[in-house]
N, C-alpha and C positions, 0 to 999 in steps of 0.2 A: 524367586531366590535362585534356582537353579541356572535360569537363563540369566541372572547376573553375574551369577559367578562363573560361567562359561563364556561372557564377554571379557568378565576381567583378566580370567587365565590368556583369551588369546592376545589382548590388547600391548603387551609386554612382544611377545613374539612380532605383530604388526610394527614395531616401534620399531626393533630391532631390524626388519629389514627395510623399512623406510630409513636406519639410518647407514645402514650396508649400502642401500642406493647413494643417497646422497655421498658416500664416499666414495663411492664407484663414479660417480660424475665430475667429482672435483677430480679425479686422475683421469678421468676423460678430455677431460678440458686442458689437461699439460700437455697435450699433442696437437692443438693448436701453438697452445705456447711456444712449443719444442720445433715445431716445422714452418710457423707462420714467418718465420725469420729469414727463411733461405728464399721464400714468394718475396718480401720486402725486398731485403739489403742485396740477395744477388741478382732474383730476376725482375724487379722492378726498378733498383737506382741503380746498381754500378755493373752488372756483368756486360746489357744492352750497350751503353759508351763503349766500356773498356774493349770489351771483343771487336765492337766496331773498327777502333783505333788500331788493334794487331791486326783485323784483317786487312784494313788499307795499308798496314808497313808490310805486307806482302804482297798485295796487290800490282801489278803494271802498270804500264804507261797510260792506259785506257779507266784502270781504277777499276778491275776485275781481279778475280781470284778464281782458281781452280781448281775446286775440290772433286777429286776423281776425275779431273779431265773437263765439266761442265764447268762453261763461263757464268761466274753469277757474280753482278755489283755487290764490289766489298759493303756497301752501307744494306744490302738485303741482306748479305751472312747470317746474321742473327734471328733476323726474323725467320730465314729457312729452316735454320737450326732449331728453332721452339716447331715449327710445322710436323719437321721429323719426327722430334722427340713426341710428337702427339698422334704420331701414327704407329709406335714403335708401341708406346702407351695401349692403342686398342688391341695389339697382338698378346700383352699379358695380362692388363686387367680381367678381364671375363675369367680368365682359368685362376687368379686370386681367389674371385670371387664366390667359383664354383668349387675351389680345395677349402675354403673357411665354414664354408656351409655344410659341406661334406664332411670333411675328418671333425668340425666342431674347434680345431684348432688357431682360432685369430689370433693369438699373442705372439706365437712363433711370427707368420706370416707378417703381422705386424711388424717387428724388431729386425726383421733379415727385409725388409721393403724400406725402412728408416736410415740401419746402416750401413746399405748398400747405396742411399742416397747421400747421406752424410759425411761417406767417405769420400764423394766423389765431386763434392760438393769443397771440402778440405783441400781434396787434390789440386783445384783452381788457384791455388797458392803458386802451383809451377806455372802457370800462364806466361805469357811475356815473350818480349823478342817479334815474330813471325809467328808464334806457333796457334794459329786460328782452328785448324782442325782438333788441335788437342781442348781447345777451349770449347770447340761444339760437339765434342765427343761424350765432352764431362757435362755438357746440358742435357745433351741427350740421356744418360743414362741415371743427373739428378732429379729431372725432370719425368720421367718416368717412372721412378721411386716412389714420389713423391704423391703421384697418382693412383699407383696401388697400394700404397698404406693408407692411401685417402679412404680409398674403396671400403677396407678394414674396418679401418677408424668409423667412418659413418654405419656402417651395419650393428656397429655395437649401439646404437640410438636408439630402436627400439626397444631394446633389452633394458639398456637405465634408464628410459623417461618413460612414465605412463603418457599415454594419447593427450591429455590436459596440461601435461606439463612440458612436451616438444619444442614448443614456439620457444620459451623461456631460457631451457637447457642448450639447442642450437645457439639460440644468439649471445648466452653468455662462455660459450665457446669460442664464438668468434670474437667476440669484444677479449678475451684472454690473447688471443693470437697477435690483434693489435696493440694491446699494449704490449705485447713482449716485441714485436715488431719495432713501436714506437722507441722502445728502453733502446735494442741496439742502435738504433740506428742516434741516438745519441751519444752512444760512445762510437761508431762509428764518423759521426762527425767531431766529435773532438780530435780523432787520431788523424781524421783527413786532414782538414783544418792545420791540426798541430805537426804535422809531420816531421817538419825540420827540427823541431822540438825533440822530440823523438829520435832523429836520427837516420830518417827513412827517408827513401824517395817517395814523389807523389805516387809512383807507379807501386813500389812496393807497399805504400800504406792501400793501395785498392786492392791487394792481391791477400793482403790479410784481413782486411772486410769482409771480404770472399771466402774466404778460409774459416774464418771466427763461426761463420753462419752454419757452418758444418758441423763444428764442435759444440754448437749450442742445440741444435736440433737433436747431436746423439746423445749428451748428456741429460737435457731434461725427459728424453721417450726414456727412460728407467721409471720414469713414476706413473704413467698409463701402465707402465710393463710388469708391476707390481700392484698397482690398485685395481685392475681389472680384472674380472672373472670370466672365467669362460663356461660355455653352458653347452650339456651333453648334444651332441648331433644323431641321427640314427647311423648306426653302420655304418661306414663305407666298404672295406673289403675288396679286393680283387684289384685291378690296376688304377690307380687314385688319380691319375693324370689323365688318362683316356676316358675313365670315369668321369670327370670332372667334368670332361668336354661333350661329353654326353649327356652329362648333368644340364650343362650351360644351354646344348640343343635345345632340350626338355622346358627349361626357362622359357626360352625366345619361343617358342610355344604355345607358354601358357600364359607370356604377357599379350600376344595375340589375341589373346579371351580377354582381355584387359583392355578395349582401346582407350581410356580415360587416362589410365598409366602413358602410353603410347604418345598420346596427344601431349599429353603435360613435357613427357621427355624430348619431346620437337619441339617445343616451345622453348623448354630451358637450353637445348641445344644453340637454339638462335641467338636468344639474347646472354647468354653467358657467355657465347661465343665471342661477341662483343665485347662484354666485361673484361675478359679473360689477357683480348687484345689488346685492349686501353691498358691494363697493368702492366702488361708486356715490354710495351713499346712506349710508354708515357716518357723516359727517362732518352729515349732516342729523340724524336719529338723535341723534344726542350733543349738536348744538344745538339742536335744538330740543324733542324727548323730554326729555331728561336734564337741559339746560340747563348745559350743559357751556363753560367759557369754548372760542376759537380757540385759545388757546397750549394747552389741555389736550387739546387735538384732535390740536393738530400733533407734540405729545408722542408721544400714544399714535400715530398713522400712523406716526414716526421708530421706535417700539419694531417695530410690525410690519415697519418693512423691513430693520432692521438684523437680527431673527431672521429674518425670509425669505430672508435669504443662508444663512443656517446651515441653513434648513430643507430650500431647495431641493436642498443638495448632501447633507444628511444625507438625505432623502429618496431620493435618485439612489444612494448606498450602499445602503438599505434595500430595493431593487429587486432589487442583486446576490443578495441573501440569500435573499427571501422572494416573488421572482418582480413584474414591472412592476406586473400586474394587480393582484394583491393589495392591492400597496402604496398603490392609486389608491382601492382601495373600501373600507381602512382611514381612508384620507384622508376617504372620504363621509361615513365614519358620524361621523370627530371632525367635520367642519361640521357636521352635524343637530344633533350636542349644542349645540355652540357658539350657534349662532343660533338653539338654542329658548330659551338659558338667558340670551340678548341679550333676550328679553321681561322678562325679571325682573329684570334690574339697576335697582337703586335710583339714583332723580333723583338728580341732585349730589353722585355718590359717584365720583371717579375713579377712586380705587384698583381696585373691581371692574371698570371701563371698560378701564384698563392691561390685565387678569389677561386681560379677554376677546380684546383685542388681541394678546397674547404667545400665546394658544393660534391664535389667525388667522394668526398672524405665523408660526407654524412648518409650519402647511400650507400656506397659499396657494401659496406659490410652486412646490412639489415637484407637487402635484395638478395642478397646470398643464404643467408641463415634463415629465412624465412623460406626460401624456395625448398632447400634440406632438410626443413619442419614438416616441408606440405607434399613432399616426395615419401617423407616416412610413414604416412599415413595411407601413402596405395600402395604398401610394398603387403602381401601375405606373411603369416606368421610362417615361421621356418626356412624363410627365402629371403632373408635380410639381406648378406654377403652377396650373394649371386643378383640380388636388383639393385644392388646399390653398387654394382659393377658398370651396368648398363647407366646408372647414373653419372657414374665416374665417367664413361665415355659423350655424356651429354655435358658433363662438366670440362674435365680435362680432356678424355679422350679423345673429342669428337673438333676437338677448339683446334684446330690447323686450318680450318677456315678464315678465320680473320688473321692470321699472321700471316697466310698465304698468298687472300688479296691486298694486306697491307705492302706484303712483300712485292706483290705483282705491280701494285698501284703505285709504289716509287721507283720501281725497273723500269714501267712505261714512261712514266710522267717527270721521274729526279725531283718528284714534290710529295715533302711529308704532309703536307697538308692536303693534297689532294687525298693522300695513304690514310691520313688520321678522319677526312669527312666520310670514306667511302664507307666507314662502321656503323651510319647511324643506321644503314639498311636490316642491322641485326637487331637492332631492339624494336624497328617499327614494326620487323615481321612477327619478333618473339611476343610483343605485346598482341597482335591479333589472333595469334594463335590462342594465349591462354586464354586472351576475353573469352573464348569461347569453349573452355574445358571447363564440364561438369563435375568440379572435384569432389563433391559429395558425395554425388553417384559412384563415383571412382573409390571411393573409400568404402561405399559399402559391399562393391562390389568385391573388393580386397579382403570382407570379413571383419572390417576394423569399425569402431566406431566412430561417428562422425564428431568431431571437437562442437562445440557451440562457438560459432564467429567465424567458421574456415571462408563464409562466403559475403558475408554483410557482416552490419554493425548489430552487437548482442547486448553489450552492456556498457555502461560508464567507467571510467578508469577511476573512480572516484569509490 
């Protein structure tokens, strides 16, 4: 009698924060929503053209631009500019990562990385004319934003999902992001589309696309920034910034005792690299390779994100079945096809452009959210922020590799297709790296528990 009534007092209390969590994950998931928009609408369909377009109206004779003095093809501008901004990126994530873990304070961190992104992101409204450096000035520094609230963002994952419940809460994270992606980018084409309607130019209706994406990522981060909790750190005391880097030292240390961690973050290094660059540059690619109108653009990105909800959750089922890993290095081998067979699509053919899209569109998102499930599981308790920094750097941080030989590979060649085949080298290498990481081992060496399915097939989805 005693032990029942001691079940029943606490079973009210369990209820109660099992339903604190789940609230805590549903405003986890509006920071997908909130920021997946400014990845869509500005740096996957319209910023790549647009910028491209003002750097050549500055451009010479030659079809060069000089920013600082250095000669670089107006059509690489862009791609150099996502390079920077991803090198600018490693110089503050870590110390994100190491002040969140430290002071305990993610929300601030979080909201001053959003709308310091969002404003800058906004600011793209003044683009136009010549003015190319101010257009890569403002990627640079949304793009970088963008990266350290990511950092944030994913360190709060252990805290709201238990270990059995990751795969699930990741992916429906992502599937949010897409459809919010998907939503604008629908009234984004309605306003391209309708412009004259409207009353704008073609140029002024892309500068408020641009613009929109900014005001949409700061408005919805109020609802992570209110549903989120944050959870005591020990101490910090004494100078929090030197601290921090000292903190960060300490880390890179102690993931050295980790090489499972290590290995996994090479691997995601390689093949996200890839990813990263395909999303980047997919919308150059199509104008200026293919010769692809905008609205045919912003078509095929809308088909990618509305199958990337289907994908990322159908993915997240296909894990129960056939084990995480598998599912992620199934995921590699469909990119290598996809983006060798992106060299052969025929100039001014959409329909194949659509087909390549709907097969992108059902991996991206699953390959992603599935790698951020299986990374949370070798991070140790207490060290969320500051290893999902280093992730960030294998995610965002570390990705100025592929834009840089994208960049390099239509500087030499003046061929995006040459630029777009030379990526399948990141997934063939990411996929042999991970074949071979013991993520099990990696997890328990982390102190966590092993999921049932992280490596094979465990059970029926039935």
């Amino acid at each position: 009698m005693g032990a029942e009534t001691a079940g029943a007092a606490i079973a009210p209390g369990a209820a109660d924060e099992a339903g604190a969590r789940r609230r805590e994950q549903r405003g986890w998931y509006f920071y997908d929503w909130a920021c997946s928009v400014y990845s869509t609408s500005v740096l996957t369909v319209f910023l790549g053209p647009y910028l491209t377009e003002v750097a050549k109206s500055a451009a010479d004779a030659d079809g060069y631009v000089h920013p600082l003095g250095l000669p670089v093809r107006a059509g690489s501008f862009f791609a150099y500019s996502v390079s920077l901004s991803v090198v600018v990126s490693v110089l503050v994530m870590p110390l994100a990562g190491a002040l969140a873990d430290r002071t305990g304070r993610k929300k601030p961190l979080l909201g001053a990385a959003a709308y310091l992104g969002a404003t800058a992101t906004a600011g793209m409204f003044f683009l136009g004319g010549d003015r190319y450096l101010l257009g890569g000035v403002l990627l640079v520094v949304a793009n970088a934003s963008i990266a350290v609230s990511t950092v944030v963002y994913n360190a709060f994952l252990p805290q709201i999902a238990a270990p059995e419940e990751r795969d699930a809460v990741s992916s429906r994270g992502w599937a949010f992001g897409y459809a919010a992606g998907a939503l604008v980018l629908v009234l984004n084409l309605v306003l391209y589309l309708g412009h004259g309607s409207f009353g704008v130019s073609e140029s002024t209706a892309v500068r408020i696309c641009l613009a929109s994406a900014g005001l949409w990522w700061g408005v919805f981060t109020l609802v992570p920034l209110r549903r989120l909790r944050e959870r005591p750190a020990p101490e910090a005391g004494g100078d929090l910034v030197g601290g921090s880097w000292r903190q960060l030292g300490a880390t890179l240390k102690d993931m050295r005792r980790r090489p499972v961690t290590l290995w996994f973050l090479l691997a995601y290094l390689l093949y996200n690299d890839g990813i990263q660059t395909v999303i980047s540059q997919a919308s150059v690619f199509g104008s200026e390779e293919l010769g692809l109108s905008q609205s045919t653009l912003i078509v095929a990105i809308l088909l990618v994100q509305v199958l990337a909800v289907a994908g990322a959750l159908g993915m997240g089922r296909l894990a129960l079945r056939y084990g995480t890993k598998r599912t992620v290095l199934a995921s590699l081998g469909a990119w290598t096809v996809l983006v060798a067979c992106g060299y052969f699509l025929p100039a001014g053919a959409p329909v194949w452009f659509f087909v390549l899209a709907a097969g992108i569109g059902l991996i991206m998102g699953g390959s992603q959210a599935l790698s951020r499930s299986l990374f949370s599981h070798l991070v140790p308790a207490g060290k969320a922020a500051e290893y999902f920094s280093a992730y960030e750097m294998s995610d965002r941080g570390m990705s100025w590799l592929g834009p840089l030989l994208f960049g390099l590979t239509y500087q030499v060649t003046g061929s995006y297709r040459d630029a777009i085949i030379s990526l399948v080298v990141f997934f063939v290498l990411g996929f042999g790296v991970l074949l071979r990481v013991p993520l099990a081992r990696g997890m328990r060496e982390a102190g966590n528990t092993v999921p049932e399915g992280v490596e094979g097939r465990v059970r029926s989805l039935v």
